[in-house]
CHARMM-style PDB file with segment names, atoms N, HN, CA, C and O in Angstrom:
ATOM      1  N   UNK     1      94.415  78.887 111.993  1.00  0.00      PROA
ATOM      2  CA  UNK     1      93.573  78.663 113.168  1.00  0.00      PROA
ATOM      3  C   UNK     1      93.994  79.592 114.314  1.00  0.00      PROA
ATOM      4  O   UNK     1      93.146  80.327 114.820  1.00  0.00      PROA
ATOM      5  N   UNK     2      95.230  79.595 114.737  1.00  0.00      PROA
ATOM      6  HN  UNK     2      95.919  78.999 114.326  1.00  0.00      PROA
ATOM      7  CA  UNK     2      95.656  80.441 115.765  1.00  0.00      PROA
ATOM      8  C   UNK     2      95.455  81.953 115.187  1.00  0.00      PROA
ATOM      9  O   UNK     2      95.341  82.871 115.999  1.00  0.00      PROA
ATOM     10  N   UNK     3      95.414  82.188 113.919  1.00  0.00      PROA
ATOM     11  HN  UNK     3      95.506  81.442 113.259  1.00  0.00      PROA
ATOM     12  CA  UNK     3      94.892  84.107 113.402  1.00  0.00      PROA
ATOM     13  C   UNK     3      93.715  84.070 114.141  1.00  0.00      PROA
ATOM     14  O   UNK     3      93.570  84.815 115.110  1.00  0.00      PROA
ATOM     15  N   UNK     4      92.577  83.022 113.671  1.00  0.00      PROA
ATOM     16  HN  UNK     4      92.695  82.417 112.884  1.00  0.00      PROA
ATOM     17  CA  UNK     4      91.014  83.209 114.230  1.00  0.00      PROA
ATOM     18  C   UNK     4      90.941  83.338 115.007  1.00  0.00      PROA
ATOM     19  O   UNK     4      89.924  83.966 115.302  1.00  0.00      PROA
ATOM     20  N   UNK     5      92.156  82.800 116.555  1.00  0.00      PROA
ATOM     21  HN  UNK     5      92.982  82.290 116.316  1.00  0.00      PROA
ATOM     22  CA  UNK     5      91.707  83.024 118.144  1.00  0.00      PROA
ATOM     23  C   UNK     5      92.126  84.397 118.233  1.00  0.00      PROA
ATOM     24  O   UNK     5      91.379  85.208 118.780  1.00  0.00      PROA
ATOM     25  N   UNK     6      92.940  84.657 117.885  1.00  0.00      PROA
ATOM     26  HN  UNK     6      93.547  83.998 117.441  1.00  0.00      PROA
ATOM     27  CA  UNK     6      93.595  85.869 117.902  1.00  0.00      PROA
ATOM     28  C   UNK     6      92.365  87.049 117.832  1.00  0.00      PROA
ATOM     29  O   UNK     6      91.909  87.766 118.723  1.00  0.00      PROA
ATOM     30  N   UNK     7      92.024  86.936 116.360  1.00  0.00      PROA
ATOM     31  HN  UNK     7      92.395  86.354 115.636  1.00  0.00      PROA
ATOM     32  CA  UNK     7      91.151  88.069 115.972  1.00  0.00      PROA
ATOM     33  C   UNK     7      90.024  87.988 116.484  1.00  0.00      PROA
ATOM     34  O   UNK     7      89.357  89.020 116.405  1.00  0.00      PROA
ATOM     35  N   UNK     8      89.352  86.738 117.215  1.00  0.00      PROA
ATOM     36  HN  UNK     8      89.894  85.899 117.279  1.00  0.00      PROA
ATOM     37  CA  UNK     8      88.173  86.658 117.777  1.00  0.00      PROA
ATOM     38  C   UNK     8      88.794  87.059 119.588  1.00  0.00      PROA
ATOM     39  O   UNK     8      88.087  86.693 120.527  1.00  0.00      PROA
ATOM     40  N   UNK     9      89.441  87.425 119.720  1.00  0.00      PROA
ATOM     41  HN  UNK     9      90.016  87.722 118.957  1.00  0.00      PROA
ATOM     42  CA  UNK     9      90.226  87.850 121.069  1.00  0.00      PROA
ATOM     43  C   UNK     9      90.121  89.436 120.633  1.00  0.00      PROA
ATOM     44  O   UNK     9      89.239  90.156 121.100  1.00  0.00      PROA
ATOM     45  N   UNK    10      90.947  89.835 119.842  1.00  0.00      PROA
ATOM     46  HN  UNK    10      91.664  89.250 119.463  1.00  0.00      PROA
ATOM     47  CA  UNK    10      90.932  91.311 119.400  1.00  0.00      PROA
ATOM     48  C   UNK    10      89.671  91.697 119.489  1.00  0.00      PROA
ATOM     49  O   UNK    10      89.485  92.208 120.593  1.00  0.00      PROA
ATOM     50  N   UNK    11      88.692  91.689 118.816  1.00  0.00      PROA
ATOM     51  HN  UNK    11      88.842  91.274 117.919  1.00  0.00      PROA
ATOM     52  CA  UNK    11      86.840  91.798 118.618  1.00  0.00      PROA
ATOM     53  C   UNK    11      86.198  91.806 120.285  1.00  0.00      PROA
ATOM     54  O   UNK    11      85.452  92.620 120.831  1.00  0.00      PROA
ATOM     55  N   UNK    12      86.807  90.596 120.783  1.00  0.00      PROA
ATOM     56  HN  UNK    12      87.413  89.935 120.340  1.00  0.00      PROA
ATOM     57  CA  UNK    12      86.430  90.533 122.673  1.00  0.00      PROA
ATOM     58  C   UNK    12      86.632  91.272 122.906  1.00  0.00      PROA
ATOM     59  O   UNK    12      85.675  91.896 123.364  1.00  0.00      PROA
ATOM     60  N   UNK    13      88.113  92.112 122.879  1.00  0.00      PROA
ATOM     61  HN  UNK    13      88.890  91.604 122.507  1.00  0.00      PROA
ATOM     62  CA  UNK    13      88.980  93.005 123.462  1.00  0.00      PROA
ATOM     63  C   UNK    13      87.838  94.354 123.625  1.00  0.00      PROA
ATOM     64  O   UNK    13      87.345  94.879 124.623  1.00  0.00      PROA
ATOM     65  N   UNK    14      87.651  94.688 121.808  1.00  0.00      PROA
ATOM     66  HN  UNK    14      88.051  94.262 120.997  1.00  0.00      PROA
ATOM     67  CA  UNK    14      87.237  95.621 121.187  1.00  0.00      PROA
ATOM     68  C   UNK    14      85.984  96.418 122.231  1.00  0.00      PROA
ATOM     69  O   UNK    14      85.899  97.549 122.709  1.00  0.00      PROA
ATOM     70  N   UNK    15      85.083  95.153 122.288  1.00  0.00      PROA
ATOM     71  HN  UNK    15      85.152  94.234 121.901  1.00  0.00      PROA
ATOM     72  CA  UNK    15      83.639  95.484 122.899  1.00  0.00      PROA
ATOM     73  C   UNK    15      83.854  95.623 124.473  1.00  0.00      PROA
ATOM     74  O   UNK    15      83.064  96.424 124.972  1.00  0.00      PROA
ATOM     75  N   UNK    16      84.463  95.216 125.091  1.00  0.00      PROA
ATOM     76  HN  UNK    16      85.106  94.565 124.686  1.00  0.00      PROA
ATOM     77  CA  UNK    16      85.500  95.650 126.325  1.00  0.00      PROA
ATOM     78  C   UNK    16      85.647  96.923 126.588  1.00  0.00      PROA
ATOM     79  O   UNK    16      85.334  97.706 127.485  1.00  0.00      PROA
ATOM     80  N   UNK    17      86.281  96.942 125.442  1.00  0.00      PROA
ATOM     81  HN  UNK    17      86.536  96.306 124.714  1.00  0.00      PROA
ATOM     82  CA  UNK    17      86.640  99.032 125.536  1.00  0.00      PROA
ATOM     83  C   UNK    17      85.815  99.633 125.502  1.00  0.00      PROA
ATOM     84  O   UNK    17      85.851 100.664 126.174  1.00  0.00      PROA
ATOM     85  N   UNK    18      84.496  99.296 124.627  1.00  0.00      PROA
ATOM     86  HN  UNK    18      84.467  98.458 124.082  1.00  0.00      PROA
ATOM     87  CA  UNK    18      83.320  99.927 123.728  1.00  0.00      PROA
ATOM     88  C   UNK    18      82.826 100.166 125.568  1.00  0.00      PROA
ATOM     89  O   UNK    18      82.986 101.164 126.271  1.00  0.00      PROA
ATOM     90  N   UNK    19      82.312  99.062 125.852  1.00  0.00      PROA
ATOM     91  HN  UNK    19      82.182  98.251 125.281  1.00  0.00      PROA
ATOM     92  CA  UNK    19      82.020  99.245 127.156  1.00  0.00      PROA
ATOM     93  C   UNK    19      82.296 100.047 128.717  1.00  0.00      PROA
ATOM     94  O   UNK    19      81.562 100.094 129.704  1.00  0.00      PROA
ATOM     95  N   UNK    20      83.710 100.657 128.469  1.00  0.00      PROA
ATOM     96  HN  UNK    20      84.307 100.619 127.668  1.00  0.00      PROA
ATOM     97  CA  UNK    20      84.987 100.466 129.680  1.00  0.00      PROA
ATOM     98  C   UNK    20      84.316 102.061 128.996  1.00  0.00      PROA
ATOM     99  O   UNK    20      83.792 102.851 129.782  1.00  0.00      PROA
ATOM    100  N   UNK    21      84.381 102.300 127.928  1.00  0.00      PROA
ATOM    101  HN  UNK    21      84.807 101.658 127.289  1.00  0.00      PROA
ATOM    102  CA  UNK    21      84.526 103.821 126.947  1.00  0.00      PROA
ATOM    103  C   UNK    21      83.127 104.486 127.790  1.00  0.00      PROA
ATOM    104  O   UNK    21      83.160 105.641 128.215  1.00  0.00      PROA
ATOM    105  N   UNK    22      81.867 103.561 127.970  1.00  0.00      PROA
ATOM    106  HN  UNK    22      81.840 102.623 127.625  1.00  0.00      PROA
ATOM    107  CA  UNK    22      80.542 104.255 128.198  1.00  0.00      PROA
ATOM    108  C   UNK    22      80.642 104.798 129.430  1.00  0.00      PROA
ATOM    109  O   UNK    22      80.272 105.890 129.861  1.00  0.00      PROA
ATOM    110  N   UNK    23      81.494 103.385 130.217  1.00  0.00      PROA
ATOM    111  HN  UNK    23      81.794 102.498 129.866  1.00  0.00      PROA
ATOM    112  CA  UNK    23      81.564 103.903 131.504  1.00  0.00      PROA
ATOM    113  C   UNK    23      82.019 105.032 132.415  1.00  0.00      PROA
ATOM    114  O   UNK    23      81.564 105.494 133.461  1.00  0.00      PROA
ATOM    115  N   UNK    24      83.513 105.437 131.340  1.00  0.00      PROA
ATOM    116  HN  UNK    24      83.883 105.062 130.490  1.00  0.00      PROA
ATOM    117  CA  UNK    24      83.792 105.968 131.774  1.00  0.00      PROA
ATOM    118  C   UNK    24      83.907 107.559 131.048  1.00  0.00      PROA
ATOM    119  O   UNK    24      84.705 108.481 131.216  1.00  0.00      PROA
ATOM    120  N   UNK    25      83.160 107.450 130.501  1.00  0.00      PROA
ATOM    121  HN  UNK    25      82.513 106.700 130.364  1.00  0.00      PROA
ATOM    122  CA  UNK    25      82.720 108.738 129.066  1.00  0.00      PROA
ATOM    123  C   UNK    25      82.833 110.197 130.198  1.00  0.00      PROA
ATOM    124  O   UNK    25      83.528 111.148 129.841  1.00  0.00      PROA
ATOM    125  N   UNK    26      82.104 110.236 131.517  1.00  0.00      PROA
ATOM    126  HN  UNK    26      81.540 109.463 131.806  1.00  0.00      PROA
ATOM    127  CA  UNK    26      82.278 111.197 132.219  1.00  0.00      PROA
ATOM    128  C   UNK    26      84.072 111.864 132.639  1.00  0.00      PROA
ATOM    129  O   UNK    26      84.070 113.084 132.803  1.00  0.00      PROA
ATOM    130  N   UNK    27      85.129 111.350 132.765  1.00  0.00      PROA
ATOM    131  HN  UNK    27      85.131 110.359 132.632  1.00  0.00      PROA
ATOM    132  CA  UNK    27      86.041 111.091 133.223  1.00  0.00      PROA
ATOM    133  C   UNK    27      87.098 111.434 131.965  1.00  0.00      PROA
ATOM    134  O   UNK    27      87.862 110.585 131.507  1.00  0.00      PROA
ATOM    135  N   UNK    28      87.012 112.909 131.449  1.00  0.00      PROA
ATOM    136  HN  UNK    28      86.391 113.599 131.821  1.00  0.00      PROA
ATOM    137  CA  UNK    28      88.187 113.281 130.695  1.00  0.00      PROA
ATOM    138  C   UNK    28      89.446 112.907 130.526  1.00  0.00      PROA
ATOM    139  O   UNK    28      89.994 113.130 129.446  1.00  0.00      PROA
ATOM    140  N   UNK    29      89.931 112.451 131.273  1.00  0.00      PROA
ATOM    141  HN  UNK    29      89.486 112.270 132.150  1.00  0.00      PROA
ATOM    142  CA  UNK    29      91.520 112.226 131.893  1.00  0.00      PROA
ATOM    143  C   UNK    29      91.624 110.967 130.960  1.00  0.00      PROA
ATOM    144  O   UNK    29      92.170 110.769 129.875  1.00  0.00      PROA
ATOM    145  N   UNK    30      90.638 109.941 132.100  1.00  0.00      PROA
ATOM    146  HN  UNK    30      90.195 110.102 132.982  1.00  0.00      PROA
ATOM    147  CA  UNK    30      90.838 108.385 131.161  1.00  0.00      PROA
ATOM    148  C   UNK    30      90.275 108.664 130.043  1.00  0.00      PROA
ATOM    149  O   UNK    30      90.862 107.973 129.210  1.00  0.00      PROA
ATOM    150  N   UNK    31      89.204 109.484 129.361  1.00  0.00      PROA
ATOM    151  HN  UNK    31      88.728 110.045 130.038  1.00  0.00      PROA
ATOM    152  CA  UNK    31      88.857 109.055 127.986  1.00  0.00      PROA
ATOM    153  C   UNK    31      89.309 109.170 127.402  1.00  0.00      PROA
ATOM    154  O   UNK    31      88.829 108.644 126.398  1.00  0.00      PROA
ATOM    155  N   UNK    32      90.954 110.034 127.080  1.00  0.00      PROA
ATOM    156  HN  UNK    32      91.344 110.461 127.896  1.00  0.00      PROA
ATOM    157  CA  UNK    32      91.636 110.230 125.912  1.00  0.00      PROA
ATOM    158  C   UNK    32      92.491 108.983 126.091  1.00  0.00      PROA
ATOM    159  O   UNK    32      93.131 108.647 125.094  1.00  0.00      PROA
ATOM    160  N   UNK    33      92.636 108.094 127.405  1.00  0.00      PROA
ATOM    161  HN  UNK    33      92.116 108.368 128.214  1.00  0.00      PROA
ATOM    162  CA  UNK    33      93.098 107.245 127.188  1.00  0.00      PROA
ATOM    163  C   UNK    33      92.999 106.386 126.229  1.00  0.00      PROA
ATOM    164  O   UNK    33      93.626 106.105 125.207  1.00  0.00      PROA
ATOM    165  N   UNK    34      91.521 105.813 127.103  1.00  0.00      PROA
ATOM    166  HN  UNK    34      91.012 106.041 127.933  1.00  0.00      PROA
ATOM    167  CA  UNK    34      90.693 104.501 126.875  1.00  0.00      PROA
ATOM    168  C   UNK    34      90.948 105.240 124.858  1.00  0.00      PROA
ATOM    169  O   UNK    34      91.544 104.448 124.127  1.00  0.00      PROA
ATOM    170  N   UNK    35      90.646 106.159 124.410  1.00  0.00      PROA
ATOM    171  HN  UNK    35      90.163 106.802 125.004  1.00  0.00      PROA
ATOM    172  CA  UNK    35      90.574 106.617 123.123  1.00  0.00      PROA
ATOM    173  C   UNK    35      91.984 106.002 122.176  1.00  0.00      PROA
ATOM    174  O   UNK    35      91.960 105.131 121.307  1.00  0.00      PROA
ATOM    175  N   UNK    36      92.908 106.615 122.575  1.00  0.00      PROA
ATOM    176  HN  UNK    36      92.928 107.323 123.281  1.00  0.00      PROA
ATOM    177  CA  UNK    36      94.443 105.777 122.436  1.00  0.00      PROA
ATOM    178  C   UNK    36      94.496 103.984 122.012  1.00  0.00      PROA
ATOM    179  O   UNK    36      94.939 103.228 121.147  1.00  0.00      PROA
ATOM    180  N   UNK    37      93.626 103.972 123.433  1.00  0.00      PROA
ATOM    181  HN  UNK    37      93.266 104.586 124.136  1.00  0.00      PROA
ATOM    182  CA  UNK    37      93.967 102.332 123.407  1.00  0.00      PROA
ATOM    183  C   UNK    37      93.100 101.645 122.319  1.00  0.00      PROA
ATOM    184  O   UNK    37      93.544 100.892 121.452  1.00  0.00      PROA
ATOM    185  N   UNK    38      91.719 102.029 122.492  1.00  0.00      PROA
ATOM    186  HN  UNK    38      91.358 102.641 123.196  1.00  0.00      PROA
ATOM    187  CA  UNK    38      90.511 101.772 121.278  1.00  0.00      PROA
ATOM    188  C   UNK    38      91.380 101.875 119.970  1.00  0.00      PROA
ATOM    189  O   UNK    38      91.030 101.011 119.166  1.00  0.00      PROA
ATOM    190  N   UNK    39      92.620 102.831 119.415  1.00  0.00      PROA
ATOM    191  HN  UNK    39      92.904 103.533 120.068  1.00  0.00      PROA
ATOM    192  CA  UNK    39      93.002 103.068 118.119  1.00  0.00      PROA
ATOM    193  C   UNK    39      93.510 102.260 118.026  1.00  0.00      PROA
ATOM    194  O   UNK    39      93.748 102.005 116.846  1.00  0.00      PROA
ATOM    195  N   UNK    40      94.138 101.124 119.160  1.00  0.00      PROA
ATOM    196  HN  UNK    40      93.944 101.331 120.119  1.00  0.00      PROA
ATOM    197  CA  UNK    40      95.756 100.828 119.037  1.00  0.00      PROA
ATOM    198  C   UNK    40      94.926  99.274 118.854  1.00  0.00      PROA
ATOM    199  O   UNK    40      95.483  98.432 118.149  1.00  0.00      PROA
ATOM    200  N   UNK    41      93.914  99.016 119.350  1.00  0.00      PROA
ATOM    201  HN  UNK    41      93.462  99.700 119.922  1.00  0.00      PROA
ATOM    202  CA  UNK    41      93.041  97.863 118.987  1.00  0.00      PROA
ATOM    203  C   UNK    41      92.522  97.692 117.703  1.00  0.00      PROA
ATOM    204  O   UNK    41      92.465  96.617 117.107  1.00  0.00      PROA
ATOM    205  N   UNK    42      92.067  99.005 117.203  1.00  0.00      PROA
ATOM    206  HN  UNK    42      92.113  99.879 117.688  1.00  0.00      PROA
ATOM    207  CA  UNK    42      91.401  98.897 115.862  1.00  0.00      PROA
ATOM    208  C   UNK    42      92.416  98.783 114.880  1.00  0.00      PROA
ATOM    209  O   UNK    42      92.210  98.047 113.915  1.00  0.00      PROA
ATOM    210  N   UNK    43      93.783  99.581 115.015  1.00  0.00      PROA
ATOM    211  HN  UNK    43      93.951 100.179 115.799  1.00  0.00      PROA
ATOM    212  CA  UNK    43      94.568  99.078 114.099  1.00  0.00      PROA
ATOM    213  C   UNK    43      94.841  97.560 114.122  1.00  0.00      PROA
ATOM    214  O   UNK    43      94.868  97.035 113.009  1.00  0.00      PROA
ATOM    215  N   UNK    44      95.064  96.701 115.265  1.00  0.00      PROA
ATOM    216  HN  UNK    44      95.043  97.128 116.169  1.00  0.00      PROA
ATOM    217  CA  UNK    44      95.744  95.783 115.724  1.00  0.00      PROA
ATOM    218  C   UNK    44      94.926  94.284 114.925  1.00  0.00      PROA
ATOM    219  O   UNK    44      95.356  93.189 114.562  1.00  0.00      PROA
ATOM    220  N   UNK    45      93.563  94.947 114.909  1.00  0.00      PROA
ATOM    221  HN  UNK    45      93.214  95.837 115.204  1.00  0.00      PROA
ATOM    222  CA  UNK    45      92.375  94.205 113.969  1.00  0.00      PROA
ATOM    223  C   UNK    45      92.717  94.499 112.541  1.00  0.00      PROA
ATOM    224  O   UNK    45      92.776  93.554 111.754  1.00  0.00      PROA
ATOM    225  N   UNK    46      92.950  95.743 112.126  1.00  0.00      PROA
ATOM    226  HN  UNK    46      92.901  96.511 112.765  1.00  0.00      PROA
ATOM    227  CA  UNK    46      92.753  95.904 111.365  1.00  0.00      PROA
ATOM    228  C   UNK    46      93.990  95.307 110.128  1.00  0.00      PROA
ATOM    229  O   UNK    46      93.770  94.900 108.987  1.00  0.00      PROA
ATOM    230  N   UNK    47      95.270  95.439 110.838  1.00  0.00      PROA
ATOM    231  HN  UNK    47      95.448  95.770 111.764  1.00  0.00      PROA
ATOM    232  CA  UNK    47      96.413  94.420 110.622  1.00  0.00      PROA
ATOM    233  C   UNK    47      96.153  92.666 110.121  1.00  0.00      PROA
ATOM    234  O   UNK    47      96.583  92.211 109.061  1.00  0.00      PROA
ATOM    235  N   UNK    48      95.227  91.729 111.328  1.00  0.00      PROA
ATOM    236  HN  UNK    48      94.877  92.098 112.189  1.00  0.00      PROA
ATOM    237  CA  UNK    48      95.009  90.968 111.300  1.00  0.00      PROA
ATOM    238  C   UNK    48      93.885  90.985 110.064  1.00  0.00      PROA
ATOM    239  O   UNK    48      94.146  90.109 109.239  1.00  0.00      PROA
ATOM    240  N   UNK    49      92.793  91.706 109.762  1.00  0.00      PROA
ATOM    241  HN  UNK    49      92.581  92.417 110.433  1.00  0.00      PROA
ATOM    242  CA  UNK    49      91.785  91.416 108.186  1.00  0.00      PROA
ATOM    243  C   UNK    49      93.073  91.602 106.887  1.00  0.00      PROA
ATOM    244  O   UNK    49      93.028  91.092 105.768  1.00  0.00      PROA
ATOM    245  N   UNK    50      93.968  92.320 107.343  1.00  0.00      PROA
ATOM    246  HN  UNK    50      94.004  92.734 108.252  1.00  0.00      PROA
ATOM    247  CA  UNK    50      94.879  92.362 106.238  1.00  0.00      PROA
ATOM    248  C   UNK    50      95.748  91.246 105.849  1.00  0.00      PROA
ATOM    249  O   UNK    50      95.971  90.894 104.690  1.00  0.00      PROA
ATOM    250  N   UNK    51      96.193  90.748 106.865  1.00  0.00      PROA
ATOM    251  HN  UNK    51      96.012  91.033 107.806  1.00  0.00      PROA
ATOM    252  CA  UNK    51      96.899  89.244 107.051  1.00  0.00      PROA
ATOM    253  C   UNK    51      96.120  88.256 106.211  1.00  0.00      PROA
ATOM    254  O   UNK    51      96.566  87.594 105.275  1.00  0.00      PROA
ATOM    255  N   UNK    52      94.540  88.260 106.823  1.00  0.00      PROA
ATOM    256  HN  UNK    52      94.177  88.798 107.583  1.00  0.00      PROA
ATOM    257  CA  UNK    52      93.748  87.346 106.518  1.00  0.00      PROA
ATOM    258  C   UNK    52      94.049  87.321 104.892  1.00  0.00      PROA
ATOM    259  O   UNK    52      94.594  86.471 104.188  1.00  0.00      PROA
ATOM    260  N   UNK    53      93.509  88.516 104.612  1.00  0.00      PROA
ATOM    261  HN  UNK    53      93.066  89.207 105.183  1.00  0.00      PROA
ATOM    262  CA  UNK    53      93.006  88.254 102.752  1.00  0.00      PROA
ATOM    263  C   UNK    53      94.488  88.465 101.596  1.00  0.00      PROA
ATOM    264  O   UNK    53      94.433  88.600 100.374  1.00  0.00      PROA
ATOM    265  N   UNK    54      95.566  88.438 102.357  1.00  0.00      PROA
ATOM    266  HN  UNK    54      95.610  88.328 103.350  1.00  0.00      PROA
ATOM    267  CA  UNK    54      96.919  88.189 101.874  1.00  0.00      PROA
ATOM    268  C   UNK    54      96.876  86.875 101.673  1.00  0.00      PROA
ATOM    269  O   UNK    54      96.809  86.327 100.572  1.00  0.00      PROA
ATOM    270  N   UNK    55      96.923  86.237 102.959  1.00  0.00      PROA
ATOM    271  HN  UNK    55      96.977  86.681 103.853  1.00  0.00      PROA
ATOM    272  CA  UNK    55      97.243  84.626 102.989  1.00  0.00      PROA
ATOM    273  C   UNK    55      96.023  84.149 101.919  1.00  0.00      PROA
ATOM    274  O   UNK    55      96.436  83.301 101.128  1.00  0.00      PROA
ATOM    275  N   UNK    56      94.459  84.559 101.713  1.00  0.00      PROA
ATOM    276  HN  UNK    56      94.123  85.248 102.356  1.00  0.00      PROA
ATOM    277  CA  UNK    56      93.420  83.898 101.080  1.00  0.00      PROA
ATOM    278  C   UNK    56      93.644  84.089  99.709  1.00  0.00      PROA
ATOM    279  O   UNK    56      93.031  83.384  98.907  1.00  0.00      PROA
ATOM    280  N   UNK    57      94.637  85.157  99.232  1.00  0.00      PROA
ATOM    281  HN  UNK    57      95.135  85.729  99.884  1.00  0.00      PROA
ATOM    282  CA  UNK    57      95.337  85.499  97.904  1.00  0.00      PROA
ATOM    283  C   UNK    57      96.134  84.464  97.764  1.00  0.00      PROA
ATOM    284  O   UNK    57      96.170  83.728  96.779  1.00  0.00      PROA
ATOM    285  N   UNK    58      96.941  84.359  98.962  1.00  0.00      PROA
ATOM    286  HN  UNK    58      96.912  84.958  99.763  1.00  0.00      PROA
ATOM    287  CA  UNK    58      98.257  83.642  98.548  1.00  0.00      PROA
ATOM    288  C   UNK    58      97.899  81.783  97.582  1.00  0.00      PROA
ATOM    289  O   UNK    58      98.274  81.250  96.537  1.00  0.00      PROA
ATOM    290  N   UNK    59      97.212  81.511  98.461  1.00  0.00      PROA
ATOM    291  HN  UNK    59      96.907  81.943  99.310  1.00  0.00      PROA
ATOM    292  CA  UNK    59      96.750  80.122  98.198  1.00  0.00      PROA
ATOM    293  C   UNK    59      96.130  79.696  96.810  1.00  0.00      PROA
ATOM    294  OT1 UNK    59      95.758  78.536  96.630  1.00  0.00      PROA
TER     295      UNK     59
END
């Protein structure tokens, strides 16, 4: 239960950036940021689907 808040937090996060990314798409400086951070989210998800279907093996 606490993975699901998690990963449904991560996904919030995600579309956040998606958003934060349009805004600030003009603005070179921050976009390689905001770019960084978007990876460090998608891995951070992408960790958690891995978790998921370990534990759905495990059982």
């Amino acid at each position: 239960m606490e993975l699901e808040k998690k990963f449904q937090r991560a996904v919030f996060l995600l579309k956040i950036h998606k958003v934060k990314k349009e805004i600030r798409a003009e603005n070179k400086g921050k976009k390689k940021k905001l770019l960084v951070k978007m990876h460090t989210v998608k891995r951070f998800i992408n960790d958690i689907c891995c978790m998921k279907n370990k534990k759905q093996r495990n059982d």
